[in-house]
C-alpha positions in Angstrom: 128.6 68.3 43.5 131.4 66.8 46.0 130.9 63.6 43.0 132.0 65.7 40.1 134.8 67.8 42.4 136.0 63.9 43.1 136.1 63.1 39.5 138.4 66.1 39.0 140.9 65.6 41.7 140.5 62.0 40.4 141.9 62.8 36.7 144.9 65.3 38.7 145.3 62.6 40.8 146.1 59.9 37.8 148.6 62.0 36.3 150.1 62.7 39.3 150.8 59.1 40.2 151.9 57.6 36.7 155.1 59.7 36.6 155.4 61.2 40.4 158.6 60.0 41.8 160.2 62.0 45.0 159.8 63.0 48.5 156.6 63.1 48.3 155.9 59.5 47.2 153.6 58.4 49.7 151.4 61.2 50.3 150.4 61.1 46.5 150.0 57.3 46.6 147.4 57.6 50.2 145.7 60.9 48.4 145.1 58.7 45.4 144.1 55.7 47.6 142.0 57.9 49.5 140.4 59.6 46.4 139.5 56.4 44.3 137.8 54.5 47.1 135.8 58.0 47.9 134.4 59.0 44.5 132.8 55.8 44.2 131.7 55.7 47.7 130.3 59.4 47.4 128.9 58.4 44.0 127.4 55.4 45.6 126.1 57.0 48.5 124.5 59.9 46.4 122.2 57.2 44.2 121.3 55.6 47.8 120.0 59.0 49.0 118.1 59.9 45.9 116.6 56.6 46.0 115.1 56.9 49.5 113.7 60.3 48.7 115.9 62.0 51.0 116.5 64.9 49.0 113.6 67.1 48.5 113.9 67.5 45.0 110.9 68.8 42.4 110.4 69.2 38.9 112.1 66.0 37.3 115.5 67.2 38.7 115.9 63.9 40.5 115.5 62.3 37.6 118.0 64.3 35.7 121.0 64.5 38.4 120.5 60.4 38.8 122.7 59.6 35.2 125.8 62.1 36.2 126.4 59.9 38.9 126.6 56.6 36.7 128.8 58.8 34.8 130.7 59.3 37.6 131.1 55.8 38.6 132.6 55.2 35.0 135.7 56.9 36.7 138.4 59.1 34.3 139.9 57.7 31.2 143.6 58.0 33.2 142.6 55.7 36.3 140.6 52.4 35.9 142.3 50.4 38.8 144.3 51.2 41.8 146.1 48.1 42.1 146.4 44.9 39.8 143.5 43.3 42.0 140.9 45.5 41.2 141.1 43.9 37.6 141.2 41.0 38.7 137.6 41.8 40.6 136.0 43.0 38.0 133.0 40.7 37.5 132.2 42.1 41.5 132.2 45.7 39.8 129.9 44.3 36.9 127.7 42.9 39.6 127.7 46.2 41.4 126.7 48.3 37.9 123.7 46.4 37.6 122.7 46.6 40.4 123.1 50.9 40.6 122.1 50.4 37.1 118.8 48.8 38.1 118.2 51.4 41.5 118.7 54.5 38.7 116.1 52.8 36.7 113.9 52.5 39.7 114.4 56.8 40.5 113.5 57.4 37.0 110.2 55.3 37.6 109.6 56.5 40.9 110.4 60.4 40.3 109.1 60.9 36.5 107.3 64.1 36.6 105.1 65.8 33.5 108.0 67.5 32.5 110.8 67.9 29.3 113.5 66.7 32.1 112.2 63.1 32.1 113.6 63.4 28.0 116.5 65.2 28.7 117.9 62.4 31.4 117.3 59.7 28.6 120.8 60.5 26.7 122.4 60.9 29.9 121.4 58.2 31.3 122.7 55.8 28.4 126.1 58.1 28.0 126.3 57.1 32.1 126.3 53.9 31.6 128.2 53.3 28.6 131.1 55.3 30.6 130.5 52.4 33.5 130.0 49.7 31.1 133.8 50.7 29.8 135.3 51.2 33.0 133.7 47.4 33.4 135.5 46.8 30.0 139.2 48.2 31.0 138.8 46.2 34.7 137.9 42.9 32.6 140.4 43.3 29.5 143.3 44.1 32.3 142.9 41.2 33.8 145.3 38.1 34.4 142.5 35.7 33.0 142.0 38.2 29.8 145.3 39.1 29.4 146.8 34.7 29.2 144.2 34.4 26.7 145.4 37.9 24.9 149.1 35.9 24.5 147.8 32.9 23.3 145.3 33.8 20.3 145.4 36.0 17.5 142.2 38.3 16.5 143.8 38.8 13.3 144.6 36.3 9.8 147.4 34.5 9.9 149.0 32.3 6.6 149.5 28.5 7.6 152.8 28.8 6.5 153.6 32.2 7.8 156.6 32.8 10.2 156.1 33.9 13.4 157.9 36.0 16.3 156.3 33.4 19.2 153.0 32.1 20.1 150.2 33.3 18.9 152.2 36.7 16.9 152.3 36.3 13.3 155.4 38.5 12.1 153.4 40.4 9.5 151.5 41.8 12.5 154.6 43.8 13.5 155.9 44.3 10.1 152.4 45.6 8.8 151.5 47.5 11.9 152.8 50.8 11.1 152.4 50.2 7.3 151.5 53.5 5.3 151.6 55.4 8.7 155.3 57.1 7.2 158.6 57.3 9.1 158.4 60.5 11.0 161.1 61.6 13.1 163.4 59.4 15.5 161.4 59.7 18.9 158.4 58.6 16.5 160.4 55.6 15.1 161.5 55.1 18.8 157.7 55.1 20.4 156.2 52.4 17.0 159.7 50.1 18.3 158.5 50.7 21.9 154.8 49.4 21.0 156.0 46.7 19.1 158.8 45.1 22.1 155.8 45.8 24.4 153.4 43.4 22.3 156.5 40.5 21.6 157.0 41.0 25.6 153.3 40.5 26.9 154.0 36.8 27.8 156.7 38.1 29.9 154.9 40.6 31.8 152.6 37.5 32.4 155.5 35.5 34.1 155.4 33.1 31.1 158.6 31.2 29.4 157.8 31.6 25.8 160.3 31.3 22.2 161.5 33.9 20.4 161.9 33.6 16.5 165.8 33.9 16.1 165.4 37.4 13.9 164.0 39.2 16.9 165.9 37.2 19.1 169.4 38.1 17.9 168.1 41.8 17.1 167.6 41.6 20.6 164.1 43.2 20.1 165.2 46.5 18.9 167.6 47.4 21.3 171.1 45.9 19.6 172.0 48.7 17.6 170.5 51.5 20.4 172.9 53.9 22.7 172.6 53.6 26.7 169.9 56.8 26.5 168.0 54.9 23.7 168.2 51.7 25.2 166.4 53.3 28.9 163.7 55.3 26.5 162.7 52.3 25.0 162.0 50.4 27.7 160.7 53.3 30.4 157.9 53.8 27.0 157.2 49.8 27.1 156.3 50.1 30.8 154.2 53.2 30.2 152.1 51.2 27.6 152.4 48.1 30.5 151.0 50.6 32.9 148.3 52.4 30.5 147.0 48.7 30.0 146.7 47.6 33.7 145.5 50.8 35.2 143.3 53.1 32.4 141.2 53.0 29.9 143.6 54.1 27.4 144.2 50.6 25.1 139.9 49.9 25.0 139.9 53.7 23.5 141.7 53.1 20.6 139.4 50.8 18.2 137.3 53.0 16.4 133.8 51.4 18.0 135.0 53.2 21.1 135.2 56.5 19.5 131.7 56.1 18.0 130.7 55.7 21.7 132.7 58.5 23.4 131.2 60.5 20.5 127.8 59.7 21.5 128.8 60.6 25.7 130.0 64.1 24.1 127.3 64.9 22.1 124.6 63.6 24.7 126.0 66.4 27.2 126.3 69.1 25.2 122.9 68.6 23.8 120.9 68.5 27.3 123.4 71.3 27.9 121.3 73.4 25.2 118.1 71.6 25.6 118.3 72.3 29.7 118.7 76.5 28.6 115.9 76.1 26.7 113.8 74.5 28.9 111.5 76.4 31.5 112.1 74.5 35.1 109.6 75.7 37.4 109.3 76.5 40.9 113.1 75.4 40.9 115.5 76.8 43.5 118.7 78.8 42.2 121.5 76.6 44.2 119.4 73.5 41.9 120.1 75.2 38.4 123.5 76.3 39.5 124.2 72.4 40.3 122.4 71.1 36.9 124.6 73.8 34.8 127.7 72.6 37.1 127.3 68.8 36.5 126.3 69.1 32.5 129.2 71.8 32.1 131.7 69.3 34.5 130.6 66.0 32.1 131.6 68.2 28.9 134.8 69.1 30.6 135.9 65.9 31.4 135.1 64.6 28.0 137.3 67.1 26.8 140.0 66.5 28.8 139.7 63.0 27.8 139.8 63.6 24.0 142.9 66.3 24.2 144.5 63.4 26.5 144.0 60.3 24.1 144.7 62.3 20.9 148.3 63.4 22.2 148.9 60.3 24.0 151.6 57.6 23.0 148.9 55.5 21.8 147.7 57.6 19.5 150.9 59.4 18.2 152.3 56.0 16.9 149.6 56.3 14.3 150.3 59.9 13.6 149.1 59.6 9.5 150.8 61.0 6.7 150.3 64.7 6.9 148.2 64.8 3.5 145.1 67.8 4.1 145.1 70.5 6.7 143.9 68.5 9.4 146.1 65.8 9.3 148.9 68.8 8.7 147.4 70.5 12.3 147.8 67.6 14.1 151.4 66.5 13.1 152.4 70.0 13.7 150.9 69.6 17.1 152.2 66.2 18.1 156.0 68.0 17.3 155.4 70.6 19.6 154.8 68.3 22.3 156.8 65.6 21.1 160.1 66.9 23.6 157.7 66.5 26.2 157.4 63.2 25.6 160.8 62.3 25.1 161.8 63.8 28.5 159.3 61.3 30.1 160.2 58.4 28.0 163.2 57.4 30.4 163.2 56.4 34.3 164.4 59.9 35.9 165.0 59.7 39.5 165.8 56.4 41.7 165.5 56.1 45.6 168.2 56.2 48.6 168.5 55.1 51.9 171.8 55.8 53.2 171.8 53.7 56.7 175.0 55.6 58.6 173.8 58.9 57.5 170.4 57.7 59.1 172.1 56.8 62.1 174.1 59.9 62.1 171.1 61.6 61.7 169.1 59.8 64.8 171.7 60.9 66.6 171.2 64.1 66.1 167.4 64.2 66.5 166.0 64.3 70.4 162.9 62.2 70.0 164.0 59.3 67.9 164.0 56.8 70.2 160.4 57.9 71.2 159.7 58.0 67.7 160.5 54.4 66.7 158.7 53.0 70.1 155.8 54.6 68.6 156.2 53.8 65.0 157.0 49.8 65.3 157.1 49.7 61.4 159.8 51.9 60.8 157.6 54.0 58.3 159.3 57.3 59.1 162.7 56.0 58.6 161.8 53.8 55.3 160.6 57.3 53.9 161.0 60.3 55.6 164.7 59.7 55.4 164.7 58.5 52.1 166.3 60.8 49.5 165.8 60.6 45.9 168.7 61.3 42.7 168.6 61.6 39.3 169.4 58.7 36.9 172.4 60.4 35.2 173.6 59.2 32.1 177.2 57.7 33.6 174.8 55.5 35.5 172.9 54.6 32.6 175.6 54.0 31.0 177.2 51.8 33.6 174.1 49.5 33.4 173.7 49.5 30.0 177.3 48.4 29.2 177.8 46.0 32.0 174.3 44.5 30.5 175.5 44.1 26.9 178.7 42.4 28.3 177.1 39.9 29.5 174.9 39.3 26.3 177.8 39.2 24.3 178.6 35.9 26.1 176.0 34.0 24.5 175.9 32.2 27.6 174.6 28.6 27.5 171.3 27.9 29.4 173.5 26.4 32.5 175.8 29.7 32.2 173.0 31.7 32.6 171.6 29.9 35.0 174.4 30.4 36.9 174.6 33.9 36.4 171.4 35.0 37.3 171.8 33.1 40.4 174.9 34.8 41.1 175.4 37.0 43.7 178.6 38.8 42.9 180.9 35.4 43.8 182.5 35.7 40.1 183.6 39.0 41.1 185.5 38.6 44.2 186.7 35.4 42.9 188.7 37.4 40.0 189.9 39.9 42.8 190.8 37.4 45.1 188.2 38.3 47.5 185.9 35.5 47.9 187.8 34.0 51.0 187.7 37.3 52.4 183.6 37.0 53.1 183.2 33.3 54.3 186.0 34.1 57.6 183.7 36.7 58.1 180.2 34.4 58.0 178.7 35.7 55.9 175.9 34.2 54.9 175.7 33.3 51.3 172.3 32.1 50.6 171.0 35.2 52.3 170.7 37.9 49.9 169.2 40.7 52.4 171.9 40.0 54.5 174.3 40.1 51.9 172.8 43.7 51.2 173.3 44.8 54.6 176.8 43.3 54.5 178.3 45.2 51.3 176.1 48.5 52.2 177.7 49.1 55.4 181.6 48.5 53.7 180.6 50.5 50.7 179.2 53.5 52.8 182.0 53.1 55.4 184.6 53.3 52.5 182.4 56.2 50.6 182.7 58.7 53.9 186.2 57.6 54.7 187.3 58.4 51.3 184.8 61.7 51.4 186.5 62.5 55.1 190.4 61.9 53.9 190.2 62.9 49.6 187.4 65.8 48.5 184.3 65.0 46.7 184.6 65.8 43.8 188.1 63.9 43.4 186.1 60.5 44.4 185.9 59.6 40.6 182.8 58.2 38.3 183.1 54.7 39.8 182.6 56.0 43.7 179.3 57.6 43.1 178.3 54.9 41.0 178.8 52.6 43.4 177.4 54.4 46.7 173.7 55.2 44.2 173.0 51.5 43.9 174.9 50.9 47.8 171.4 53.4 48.7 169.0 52.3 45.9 169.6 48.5 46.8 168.9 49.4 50.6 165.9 50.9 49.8 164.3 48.0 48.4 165.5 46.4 51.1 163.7 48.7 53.7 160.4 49.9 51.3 159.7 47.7 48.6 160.8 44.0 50.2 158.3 42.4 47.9 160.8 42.9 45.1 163.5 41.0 46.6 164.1 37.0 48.1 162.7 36.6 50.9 164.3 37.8 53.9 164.5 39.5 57.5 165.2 42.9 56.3 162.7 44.4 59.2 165.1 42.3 61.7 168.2 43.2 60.6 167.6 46.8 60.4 166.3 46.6 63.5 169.3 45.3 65.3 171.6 47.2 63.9 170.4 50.5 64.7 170.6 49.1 67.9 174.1 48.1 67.7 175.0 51.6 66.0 174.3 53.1 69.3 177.4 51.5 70.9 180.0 53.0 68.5 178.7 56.8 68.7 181.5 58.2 71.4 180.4 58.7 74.8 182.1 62.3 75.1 179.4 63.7 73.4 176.1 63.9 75.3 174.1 66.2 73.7 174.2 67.3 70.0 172.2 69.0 67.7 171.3 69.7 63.9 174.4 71.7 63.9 177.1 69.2 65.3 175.8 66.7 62.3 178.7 66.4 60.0 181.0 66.1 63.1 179.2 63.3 64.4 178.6 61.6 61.1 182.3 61.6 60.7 183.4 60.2 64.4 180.8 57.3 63.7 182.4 56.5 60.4 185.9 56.1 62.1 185.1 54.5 65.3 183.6 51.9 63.4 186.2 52.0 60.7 188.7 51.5 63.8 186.6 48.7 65.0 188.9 45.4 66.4 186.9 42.3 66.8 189.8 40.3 68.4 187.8 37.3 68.1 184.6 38.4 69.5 181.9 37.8 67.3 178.6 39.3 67.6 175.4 38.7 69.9 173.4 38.0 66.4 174.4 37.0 62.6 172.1 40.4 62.4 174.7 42.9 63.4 176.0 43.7 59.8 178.2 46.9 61.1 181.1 45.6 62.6 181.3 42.9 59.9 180.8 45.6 57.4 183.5 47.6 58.9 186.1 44.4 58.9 185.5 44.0 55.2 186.0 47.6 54.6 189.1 47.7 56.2 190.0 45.2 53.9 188.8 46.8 50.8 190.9 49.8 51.8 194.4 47.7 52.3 193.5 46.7 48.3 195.0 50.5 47.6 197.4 50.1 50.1 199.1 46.4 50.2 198.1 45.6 46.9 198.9 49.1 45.8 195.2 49.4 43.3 193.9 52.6 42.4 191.1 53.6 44.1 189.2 54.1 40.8 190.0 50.1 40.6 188.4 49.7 44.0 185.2 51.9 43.6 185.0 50.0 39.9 185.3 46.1 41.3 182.4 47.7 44.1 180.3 48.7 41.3 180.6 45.8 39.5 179.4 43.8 42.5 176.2 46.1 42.9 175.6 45.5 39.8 175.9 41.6 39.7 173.8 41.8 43.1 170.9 43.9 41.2 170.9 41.5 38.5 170.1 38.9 40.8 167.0 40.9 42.3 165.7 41.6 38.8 165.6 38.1 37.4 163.8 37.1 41.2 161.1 39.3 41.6 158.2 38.3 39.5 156.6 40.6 37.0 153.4 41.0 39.4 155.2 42.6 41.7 157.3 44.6 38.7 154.4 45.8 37.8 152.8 46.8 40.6 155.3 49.1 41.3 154.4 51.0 38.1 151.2 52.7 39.8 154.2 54.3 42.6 156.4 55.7 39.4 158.1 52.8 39.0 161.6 51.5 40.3 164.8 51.1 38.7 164.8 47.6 39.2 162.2 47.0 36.5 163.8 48.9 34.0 166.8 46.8 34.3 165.1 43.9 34.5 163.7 44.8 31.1 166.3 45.2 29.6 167.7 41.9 30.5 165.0 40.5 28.7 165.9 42.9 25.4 169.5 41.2 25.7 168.4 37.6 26.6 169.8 37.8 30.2 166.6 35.8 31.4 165.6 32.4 31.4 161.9 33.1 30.4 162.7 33.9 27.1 164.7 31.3 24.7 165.4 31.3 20.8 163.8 29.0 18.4 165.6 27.8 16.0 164.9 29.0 11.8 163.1 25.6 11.1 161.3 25.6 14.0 159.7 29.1 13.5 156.8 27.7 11.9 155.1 25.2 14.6 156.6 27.0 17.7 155.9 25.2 21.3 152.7 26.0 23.3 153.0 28.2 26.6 153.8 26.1 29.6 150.8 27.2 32.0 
């Protein structure tokens, strides 16, 4: 029983992680942690105890419970893997189902009674393991190995003198996919472009440079003639059909073969359902009958869930047919209903912040901080307990999107690009003027942390000072712009390092929350909750009022007095240079942007999509859509002539 309970908190527990993003981030990720390793464990453990006769059992009901827990061990259709290394482990799992496979045949030997249970188990049994052998299947298809060889040959026919879109993709498999299938609405058009970008981009996701016929290429893979919104949708439903590929079973369900056999699964529960209330048991105890109905019943159920998920699932809709009899009519009416549901998830909605001076304000505040960070020596309560989360608006999206297509327009040369994506925001302070400006004040250009660390603390310094001396809401588009990715960009610093250059993000935080402590005034020795705003806002202007006068700092670590002499620059731009402060907050935004480019095109797409089991980051969505627009250098066009014989992968 605790099995099958696991098996449903396992399914909530899979939708709950694909699109949870919030506060409560990593409780869901440790309750799914915790829940995937323990239903196999319990599952496990259960065949082990049956096996040693532990359970005093009678009438052939050891025999029937034995194939609900190879069932079990098949896991849900929405959770295969927990991380990418579980696929890559999957001839451990196969060894592991033979193995249970061979101790269940064993029980059934050892425990066969005279009874009609011993032909009851028999369809169970097989269902239970053709639910393992799949779950084998998903592992082994998601896998790095599987997946090179996926990019490299094509299942299908393809002409000799056919064109094709790169290695090993025949265009008529794109043009003919949807053929006869009928245009349906816009999302529908949107989801069949989404499928298609996501099989032209699967060398990509593998971290492989591959060509790109020059019609796709210059079409920029759907996405040229597509609004901010659009553009987003498409590629938040690439990465759901990335993640539905590396974590669930949803891709191996789709070729008909696989419906024959979840067919077969139903049909074997529901007919040792009726055969089993038909059957006399004897001598058998209550609780025992309860627990047969509850695991027969609990298979059904979760076959059902299964179906109703898979047939209203993205992979499924795109193949919504022609509404031509009644069924067909049922079904399209019911992927419309649902099809705003959809949409609403197609998009990334919410994006992380980590605002470091409201932090420190806040430590301030708070009595046992210091205690607290003796005690937690990885920071884990500031990297999420005081991390906030905000919607993606559609200025923001906007923002991206257009300061994206920009740079496409360009048609940059390879150097160019180069260049570019190895920029970190140097092209824009050398149009202001600026670029002098960082080098008196050391800092470090090769270091991109630090460089995060450096513009954070000047764009949060600036953000209050303008909050403190203007109103809110008279701050303008480009201020909150600007302070969003100031937060979102700290946040990878402090919680997901893995997506950025290396750096020492730990150490650097570290110090200057211990140099923040030397510009809170002395005057005030005890505050509370209360007194926050107040102290928040004599932080921002003793360190806004901070005077060097040649000193420089114990460590090239302590980012906030720097920070603070280059916002005190920033802020003579609108009054020496008499700017706008729309200009200011703009030029900002541009160089968050140019700085988030630069961590897109470095963090590998491992790591990308990793992420996509915690709800995904903004980062990847951006750094898909550089690779829509050609803004990466994994990705080059092949010219007309050559589309014919195009160049091999370079493993």
């Amino acid at each position: 029983m605790v099995s099958l309970i696991l098996q449903f908190v396992l399914v909530i527990s899979g939708n709950l992680r694909r699109g949870y993003i919030g506060k409560g981030l990593p409780y869901v990720a440790m309750m799914v942690w915790f829940v995937y390793l323990s239903a196999d464990w319990v599952a496990t453990l259960a065949l082990s105890t049956l096996l040693t006769g532990v359970v005093n059992l009678k009438n052939g009901l050891v025999v029937f419970w034995t194939p609900f827990l190879l069932w079990h061990l098949g896991s849900p259709h929405n959770i295969t893997a927990y991380s990418l290394e579980d696929n890559d482990m999957w001839l451990r799992h196969l060894l592991g189902m033979v193995f249970l496979v061979l101790e269940a045949i064993y029980i059934y030997i050892r425990f066969r009674s005279d009874t009609a249970l011993n032909f009851l188990a028999a369809p169970i049994f097989f269902a239970g393991v053709i639910k393992y052998g799949e779950r084998i299947w998903a592992l082994r298809s998601a896998s790095e190995k599987q997946l090179m060889k996926s990019v490299c040959f094509y299942e299908g026919k393809a002409s000799l003198h056919e064109k094709i879109i790169r290695r090993g993709l025949p265009e008529s498999t794109i043009n003919n996919c949807f053929e006869g299938r009928g245009n349906g609405t816009d999302q529908l058009k949107l989801l069949r472009e989404a499928y298609s970008s996501f099989i032209v981009f699967r060398p990509l996701f593998l971290g492989l440079r591959f060509g790109l016929s020059s019609k796709f290429y210059d079409d920029k893979v759907y996405i040229n003639s597509k609004s901010a919104e659009q553009a987003f949708q498409l590629v938040g439903t690439e990465l759901g059909y990335l993640y539905d590929l590396l974590f669930t079973k949803m891709p191996i369900h789709h070729p008909k073969r696989s419906v024959y056999l979840r067919v077969f699964c139903f049909l074997s529960a529901v007919s040792s359902l009726i055969a089993f209330s038909v059957v006399e048991v004897k001598s058998a105890q209550p609780v025992d009958i309860v627990i047969t109905y509850s695991l027969l019943l609990g298979a059904i159920c979760l076959d059902v869930f299964s179906f109703i998920m898979h047939a209203f699932s993205t992979w499924t809709i795109i193949w919504l047919p022609i509404p031509e009899n009644k069924v067909k009519k049922l079904y399209s009416m019911a992927v419309a209903s649902r099809m705003h549901y959809i949409e609403g998830k197609m998009a990334i909605r919410s994006m992380a912040q980590h605002d470091l001076i409201y932090y420190y304000a806040e430590a301030k505040t708070q009595k046992f901080m210091e205690a607290v960070r003796i005690i937690d020596t990885g920071n884990v309560l500031q990297k999420y307990g005081h991390t906030n989360w905000k919607t993606v608006d559609s200025e923001l999206k906007q923002f991206i999107y257009s300061h994206l297509k920009k740079k496409a327009e360009k048609n940059l040369k390879p150097e160019e690009l180069d260049k570019l994506l190895n920029g970190k925001g140097e092209n824009i302070l050398a149009e202001e003027g600026l670029i002098g400006d960082t080098q008196e004040l050391q800092v470090d250009q090769a270091d991109f942390i630090q460089r995060i660390f450096f513009w954070h603390f000047a764009t949060e310094l600036l953000y209050y000072d303008d909050v403190d001396r203007f109103r809110r809401g008279n701050l303008g588009q480009f201020c909150q712009i600007a302070k969003t990715l100031s937060d979102y960009m700290m946040y990878l610093v402090l919680a997901r390092p893995f997506m950025l250059p290396k750096g020492l993000g730990e150490v650097i935080n570290e110090q200057n929350f211990k140099q923040a402590k030397d510009f809170f005034p002395e005057m005030r020795q005890k505050v509370t909750t209360k007194d926050f705003s107040q102290v928040r806002k004599e932080f921002t202007a003793a360190v806004l009022g901070y005077k060097p006068f040649g000193r420089k700092s114990n460590t090239s670590f302590e980012m906030i007095g720097a920070g603070s002499t280059f916002a005190q620059k920033l802020r003579s731009l609108v009054t020496d240079q008499r700017w706008d402060h729309e200009e200011k907050w703009e030029m900002i935004s541009k160089m968050w942007m140019e700085m988030m480019i630069h961590a897109a095109s470095h963090c590998s797409w491992k790591e990308h999509a990793q992420q996509l089991r915690h709800g995904g980051e903004l980062l990847t969505h951006v750094a898909l859509l550089m690779a829509h627009l050609g803004l990466t250098t994994q990705i080059y066009k092949v010219a007309v002539e050559d589309e014919f014989d195009m160049p091999p992968f370079p493993f």
